[in-house]
N, CA and C atoms as a LAMMPS dump frame, in Angstrom:
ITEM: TIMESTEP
0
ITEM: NUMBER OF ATOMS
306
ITEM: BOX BOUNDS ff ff ff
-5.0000000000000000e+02 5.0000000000000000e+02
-5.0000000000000000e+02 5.0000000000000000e+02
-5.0000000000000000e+02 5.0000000000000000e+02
ITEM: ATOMS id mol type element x y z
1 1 1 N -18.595 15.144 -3.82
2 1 2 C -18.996 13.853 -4.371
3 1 3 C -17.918 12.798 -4.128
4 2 1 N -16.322 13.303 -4.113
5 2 2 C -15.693 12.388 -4.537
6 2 3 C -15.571 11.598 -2.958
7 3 1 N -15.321 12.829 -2.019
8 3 2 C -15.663 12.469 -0.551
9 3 3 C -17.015 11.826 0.295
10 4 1 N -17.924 11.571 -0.576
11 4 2 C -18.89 10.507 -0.296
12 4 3 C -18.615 9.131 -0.778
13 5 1 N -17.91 9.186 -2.269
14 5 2 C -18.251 7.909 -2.729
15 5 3 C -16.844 7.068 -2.43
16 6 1 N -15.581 8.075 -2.214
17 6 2 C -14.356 7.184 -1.702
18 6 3 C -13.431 6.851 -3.011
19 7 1 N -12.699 6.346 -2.961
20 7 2 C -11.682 5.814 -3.927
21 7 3 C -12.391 4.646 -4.727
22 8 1 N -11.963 4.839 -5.754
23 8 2 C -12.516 3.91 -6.794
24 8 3 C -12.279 2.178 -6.458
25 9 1 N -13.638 1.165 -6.038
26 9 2 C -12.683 0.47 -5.797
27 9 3 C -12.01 -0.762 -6.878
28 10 1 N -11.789 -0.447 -7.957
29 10 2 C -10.825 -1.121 -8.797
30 10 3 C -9.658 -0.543 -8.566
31 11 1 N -9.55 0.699 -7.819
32 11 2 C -8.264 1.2 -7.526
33 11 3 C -7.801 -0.005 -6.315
34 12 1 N -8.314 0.207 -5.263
35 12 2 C -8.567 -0.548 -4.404
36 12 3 C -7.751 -2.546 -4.557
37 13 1 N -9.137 -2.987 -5.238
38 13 2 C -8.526 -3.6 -6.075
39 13 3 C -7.21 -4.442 -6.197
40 14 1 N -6.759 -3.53 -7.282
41 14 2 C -5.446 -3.53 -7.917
42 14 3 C -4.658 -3.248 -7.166
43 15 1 N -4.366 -2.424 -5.742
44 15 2 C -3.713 -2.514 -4.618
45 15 3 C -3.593 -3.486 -3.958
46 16 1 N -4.585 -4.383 -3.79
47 16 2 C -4.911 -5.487 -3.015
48 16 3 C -3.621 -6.428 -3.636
49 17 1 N -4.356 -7.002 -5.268
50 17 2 C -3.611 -7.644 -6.26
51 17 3 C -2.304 -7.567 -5.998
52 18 1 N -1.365 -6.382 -5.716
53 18 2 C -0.205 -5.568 -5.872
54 18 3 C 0.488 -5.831 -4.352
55 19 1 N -0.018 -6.105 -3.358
56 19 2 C -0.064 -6.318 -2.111
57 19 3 C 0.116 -7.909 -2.184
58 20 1 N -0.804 -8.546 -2.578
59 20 2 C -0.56 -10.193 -2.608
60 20 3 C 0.698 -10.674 -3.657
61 21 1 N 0.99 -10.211 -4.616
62 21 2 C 1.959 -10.564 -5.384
63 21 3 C 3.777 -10.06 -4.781
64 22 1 N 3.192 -8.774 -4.052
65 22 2 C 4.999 -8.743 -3.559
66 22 3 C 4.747 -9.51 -2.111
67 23 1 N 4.223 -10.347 -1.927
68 23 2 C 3.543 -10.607 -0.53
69 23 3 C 4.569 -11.995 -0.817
70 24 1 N 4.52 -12.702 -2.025
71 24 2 C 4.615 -13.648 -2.636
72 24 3 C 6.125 -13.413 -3.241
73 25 1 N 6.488 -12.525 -3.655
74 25 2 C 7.541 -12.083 -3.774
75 25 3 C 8.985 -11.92 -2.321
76 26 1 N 8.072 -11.783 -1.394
77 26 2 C 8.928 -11.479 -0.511
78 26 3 C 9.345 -13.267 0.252
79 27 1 N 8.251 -13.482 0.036
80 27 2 C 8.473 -14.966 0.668
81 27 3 C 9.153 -16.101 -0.061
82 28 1 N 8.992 -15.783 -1.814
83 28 2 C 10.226 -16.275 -2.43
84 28 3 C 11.478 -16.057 -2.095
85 29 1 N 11.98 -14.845 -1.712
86 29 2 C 13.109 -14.24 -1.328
87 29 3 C 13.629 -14.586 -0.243
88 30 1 N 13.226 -14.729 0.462
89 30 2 C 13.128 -15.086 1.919
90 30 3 C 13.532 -16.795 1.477
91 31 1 N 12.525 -17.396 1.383
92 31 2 C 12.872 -19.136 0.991
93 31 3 C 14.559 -19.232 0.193
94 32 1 N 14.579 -18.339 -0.902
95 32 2 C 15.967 -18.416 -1.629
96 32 3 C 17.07 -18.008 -0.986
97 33 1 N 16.536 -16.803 -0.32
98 33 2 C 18.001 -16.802 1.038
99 33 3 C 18.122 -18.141 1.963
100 34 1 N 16.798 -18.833 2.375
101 34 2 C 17.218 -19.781 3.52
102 34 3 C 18.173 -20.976 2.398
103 35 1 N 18.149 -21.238 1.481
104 35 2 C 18.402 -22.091 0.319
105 35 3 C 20.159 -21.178 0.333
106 36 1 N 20.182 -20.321 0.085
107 36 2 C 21.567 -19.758 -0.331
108 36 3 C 22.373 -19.869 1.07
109 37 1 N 21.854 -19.559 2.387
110 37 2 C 22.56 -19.766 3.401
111 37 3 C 22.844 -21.207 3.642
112 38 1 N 22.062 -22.184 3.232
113 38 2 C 22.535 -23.589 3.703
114 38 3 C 23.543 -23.753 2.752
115 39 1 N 23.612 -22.94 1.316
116 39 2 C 24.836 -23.389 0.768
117 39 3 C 26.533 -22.944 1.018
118 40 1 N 25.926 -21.646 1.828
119 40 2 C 27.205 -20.616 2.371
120 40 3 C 28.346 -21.887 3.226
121 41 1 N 27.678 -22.584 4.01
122 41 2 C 28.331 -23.551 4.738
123 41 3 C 29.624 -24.197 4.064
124 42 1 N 28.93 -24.762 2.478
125 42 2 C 30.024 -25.681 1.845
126 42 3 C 30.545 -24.84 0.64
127 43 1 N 30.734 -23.8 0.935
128 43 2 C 30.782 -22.382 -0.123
129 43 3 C 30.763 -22.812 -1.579
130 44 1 N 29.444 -23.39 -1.902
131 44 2 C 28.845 -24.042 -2.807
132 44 3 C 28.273 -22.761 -3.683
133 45 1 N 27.896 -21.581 -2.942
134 45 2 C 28.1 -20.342 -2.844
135 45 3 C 28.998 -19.085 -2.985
136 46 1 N 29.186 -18.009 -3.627
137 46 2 C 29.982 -17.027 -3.024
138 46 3 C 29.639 -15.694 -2.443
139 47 1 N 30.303 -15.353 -1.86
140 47 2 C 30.091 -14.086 -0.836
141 47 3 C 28.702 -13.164 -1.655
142 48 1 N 29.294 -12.951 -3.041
143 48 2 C 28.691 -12.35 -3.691
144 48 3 C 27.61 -12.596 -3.999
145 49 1 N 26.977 -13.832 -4.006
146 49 2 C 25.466 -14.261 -4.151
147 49 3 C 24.776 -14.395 -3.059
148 50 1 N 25.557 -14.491 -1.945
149 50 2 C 25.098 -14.193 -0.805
150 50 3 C 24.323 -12.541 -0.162
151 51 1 N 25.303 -11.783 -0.648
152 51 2 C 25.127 -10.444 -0.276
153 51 3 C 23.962 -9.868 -1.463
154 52 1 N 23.992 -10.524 -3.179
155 52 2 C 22.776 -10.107 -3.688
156 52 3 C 21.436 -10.69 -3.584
157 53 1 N 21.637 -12.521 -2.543
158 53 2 C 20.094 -12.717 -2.067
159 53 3 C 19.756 -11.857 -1.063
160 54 1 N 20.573 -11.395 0.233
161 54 2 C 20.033 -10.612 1.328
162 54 3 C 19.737 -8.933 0.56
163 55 1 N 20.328 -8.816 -0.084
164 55 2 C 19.628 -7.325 -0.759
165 55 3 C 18.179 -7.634 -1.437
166 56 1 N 17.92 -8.887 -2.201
167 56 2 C 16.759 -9.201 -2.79
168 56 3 C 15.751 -9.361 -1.986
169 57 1 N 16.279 -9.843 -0.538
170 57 2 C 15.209 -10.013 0.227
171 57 3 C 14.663 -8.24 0.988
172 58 1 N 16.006 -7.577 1.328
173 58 2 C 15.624 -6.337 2.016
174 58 3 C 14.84 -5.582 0.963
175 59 1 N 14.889 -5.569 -0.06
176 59 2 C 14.105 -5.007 -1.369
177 59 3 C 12.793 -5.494 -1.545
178 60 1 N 12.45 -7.119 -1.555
179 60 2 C 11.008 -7.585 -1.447
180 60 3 C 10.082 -6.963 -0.179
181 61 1 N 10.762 -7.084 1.023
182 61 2 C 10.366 -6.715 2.189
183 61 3 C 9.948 -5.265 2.108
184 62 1 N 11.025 -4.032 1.814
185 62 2 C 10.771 -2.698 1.249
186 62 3 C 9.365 -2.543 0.545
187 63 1 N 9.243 -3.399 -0.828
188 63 2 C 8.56 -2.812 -1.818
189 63 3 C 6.728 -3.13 -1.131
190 64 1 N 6.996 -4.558 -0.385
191 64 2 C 5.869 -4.981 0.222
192 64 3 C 5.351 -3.601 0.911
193 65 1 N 6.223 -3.536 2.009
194 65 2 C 5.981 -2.58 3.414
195 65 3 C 5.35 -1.338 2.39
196 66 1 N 6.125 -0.228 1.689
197 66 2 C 5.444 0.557 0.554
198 66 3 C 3.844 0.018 -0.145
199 67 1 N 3.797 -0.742 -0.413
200 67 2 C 2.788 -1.237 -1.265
201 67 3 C 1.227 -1.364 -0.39
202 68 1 N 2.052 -1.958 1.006
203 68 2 C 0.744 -2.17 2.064
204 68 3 C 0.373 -1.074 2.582
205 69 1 N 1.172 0.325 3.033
206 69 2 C 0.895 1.375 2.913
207 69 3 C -0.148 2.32 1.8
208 70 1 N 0.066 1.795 0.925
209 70 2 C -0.693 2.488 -0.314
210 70 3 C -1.731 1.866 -0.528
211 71 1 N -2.417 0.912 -0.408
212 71 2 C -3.187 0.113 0.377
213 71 3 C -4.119 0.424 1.066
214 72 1 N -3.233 0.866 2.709
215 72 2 C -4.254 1.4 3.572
216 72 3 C -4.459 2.577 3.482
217 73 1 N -3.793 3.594 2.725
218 73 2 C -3.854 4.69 2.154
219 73 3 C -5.182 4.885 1.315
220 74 1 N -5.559 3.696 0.365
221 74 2 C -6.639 4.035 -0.466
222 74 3 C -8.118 3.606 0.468
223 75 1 N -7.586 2.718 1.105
224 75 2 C -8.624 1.936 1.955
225 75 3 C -9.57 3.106 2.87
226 76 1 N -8.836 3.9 3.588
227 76 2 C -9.197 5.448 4.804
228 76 3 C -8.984 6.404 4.004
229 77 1 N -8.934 6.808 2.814
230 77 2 C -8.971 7.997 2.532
231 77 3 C -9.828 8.662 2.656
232 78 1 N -10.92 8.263 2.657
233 78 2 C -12.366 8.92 3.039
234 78 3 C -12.598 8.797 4.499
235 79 1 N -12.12 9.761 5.095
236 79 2 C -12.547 9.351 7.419
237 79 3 C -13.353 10.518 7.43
238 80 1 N -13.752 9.569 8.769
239 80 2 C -15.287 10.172 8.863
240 80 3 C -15.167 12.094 8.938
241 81 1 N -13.381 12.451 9.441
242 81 2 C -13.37 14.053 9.659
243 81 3 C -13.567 14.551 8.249
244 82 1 N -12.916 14.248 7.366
245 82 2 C -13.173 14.789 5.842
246 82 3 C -15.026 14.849 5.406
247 83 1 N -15.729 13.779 5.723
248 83 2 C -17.332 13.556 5.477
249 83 3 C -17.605 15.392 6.193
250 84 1 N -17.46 15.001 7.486
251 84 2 C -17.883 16.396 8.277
252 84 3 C -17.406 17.536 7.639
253 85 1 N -16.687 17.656 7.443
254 85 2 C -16.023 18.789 6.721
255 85 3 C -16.788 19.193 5.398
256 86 1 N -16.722 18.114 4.48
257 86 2 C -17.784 18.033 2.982
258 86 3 C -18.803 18.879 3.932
259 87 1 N -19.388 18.281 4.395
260 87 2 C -20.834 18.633 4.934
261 87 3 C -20.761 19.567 5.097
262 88 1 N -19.862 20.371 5.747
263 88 2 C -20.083 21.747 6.632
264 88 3 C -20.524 22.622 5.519
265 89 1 N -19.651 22.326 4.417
266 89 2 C -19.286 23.277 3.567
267 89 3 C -20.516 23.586 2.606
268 90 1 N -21.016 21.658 2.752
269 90 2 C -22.611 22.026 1.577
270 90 3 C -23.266 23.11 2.791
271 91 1 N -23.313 22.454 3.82
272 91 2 C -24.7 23.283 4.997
273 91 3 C -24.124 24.788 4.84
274 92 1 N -23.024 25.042 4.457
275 92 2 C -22.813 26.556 4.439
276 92 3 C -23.206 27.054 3.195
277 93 1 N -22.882 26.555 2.093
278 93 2 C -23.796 26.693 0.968
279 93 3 C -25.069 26.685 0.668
280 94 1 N -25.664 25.778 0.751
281 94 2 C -26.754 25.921 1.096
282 94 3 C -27.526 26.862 1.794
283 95 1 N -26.947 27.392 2.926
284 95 2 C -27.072 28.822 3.592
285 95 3 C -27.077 29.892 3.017
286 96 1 N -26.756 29.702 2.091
287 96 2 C -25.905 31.286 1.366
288 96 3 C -26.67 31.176 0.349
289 97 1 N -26.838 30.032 -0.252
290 97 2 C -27.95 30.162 -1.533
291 97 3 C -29.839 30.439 -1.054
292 98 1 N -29.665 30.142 0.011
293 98 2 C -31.254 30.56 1.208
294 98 3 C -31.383 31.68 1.325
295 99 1 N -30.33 32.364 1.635
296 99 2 C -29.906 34.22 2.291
297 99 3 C -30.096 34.588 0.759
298 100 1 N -29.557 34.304 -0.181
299 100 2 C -29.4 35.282 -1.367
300 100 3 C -31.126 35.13 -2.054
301 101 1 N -31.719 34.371 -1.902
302 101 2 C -33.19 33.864 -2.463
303 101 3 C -33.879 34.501 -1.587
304 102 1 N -34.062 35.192 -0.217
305 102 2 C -34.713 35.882 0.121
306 102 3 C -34.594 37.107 0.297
């Protein structure tokens, strides 16, 4: 059953949701580094806020890349080889409950 009907899609969903928000996340990060590097110039800045925006950004980027994975993870979990497979197994059942009834 569960291999006909697929992943729930409020699971789905809420991946999506989860996908657009670090999506949004990453591109904040990204904007606040370009903002922290123009200040590196007049070291308006220090080293140290420098090195924790580029970690904030390699971390947004990370959690995205993870997130879009899990994603397409819920999206194909059901391929068409798993359907065939379900199937085989009813048509073999089904077989066996035919053989034992006659």
């Amino acid at each position: 059953e569960e291999v006909a009907a697929g992943v729930n899609a409020h699971r789905i969903q809420a991946a999506e949701r989860a996908v657009e928000r670090l999506r949004e996340r990453d591109r904040h990060a990204a904007a606040e580094r370009a903002r922290v590097l123009g200040l590196v110039s007049s070291r308006a800045v220090s080293q140290q806020e420098r090195d924790a925006v580029d970690t904030a950004v390699a971390q947004a980027s990370l959690e995205l890349k993870a997130q879009e994975a899990e994603l397409r993870s819920l999206q194909t979990a059901v391929t068409p080889e798993r359907r065939a497979v379900a199937a085989a197994k009813v048509a073999r059942a089904e077989a066996a409950i035919r053989q034992v009834e006659e």
